[in-house]
C-alpha positions, 0 to 999 in steps of 0.5 A: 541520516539513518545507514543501518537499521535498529536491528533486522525486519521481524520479518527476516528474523522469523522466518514463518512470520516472512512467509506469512505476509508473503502468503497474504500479499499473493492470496490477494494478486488475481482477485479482480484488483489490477496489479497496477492498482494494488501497487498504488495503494502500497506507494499510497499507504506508505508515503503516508505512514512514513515508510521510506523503503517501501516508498522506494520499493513500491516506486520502483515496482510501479516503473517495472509495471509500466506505470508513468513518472506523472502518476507515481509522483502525482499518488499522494496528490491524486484527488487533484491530479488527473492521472487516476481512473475513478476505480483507482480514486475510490482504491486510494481513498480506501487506503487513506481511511484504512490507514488512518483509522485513528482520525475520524470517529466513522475511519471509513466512512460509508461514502467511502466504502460504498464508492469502492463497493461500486467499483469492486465486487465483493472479492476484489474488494476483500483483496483490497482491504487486505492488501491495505491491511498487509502493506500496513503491517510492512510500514509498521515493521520498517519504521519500527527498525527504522530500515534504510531505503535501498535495503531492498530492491523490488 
């Protein structure tokens, strides 16, 4: 089992780049996506990029948020769970399609984008595939290290 990192997070070795993904995760908070939301697709977009520190994290921001113990285990079953609004369902298959471009020709498929258009304006919509984007870019940065979970706490 994996204790320490490769090395530090890009992130921490670069300072602007640490600012820089900072700046857009808050260029995308208040932009008509609820918070609560906006830290389901992280938990979302990490379990399925194998990302356990920011599975870790992001669990852990969603209990300080007020989100219940059935959701945040429910997340990467949420198309059978009960749990998750139709707006929250349409946020997560976004997450899912932008995260796995690589498995379909048509990566969002326009059932996909237009379910989310229908529950997000153009703003928030944009927020979201930031957001999306961003926690992608975190992923990427934290298996590439291979940084252990608890390294950081949320």
């Amino acid at each position: 089992m994996q204790t320490q990192a490769r090395m530090n997070n890009p992130a921490l070795i670069h300072a602007d780049t640490m600012k820089a993904l900072w700046a857009l995760k808050a260029s995308t908070e208040n932009k008509g996506v609820p918070a609560r939301t906006l830290i389901l697709i992280e938990l979302r977009a990490s379990q399925i990029n194998g990302c356990s520190v920011c599975v870790d994290m992001h669990a852990r921001e969603g209990k300080k948020a007020g989100e219940s113990d059935e959701r945040l285990f429910a997340v990467s079953a949420w198309r059978e769970a009960p749990y998750f609004n139709e707006a929250e369902r349409a946020a997560l298959a976004l997450t899912e399609a932008l995260t796995r471009i690589s498995d379909r020709p048509d990566a969002v498929s326009d059932e996909i984008w237009n379910e989310a258009a229908r529950h997000y304006d153009e703003a928030s919509l944009a927020a979201l595939v930031v957001s999306i984007a961003n926690i992608n870019v975190w992923n990427r940065l934290n298996v590439a290290v291979k940084q252990p979970v608890g390294a950081w706490k949320a």
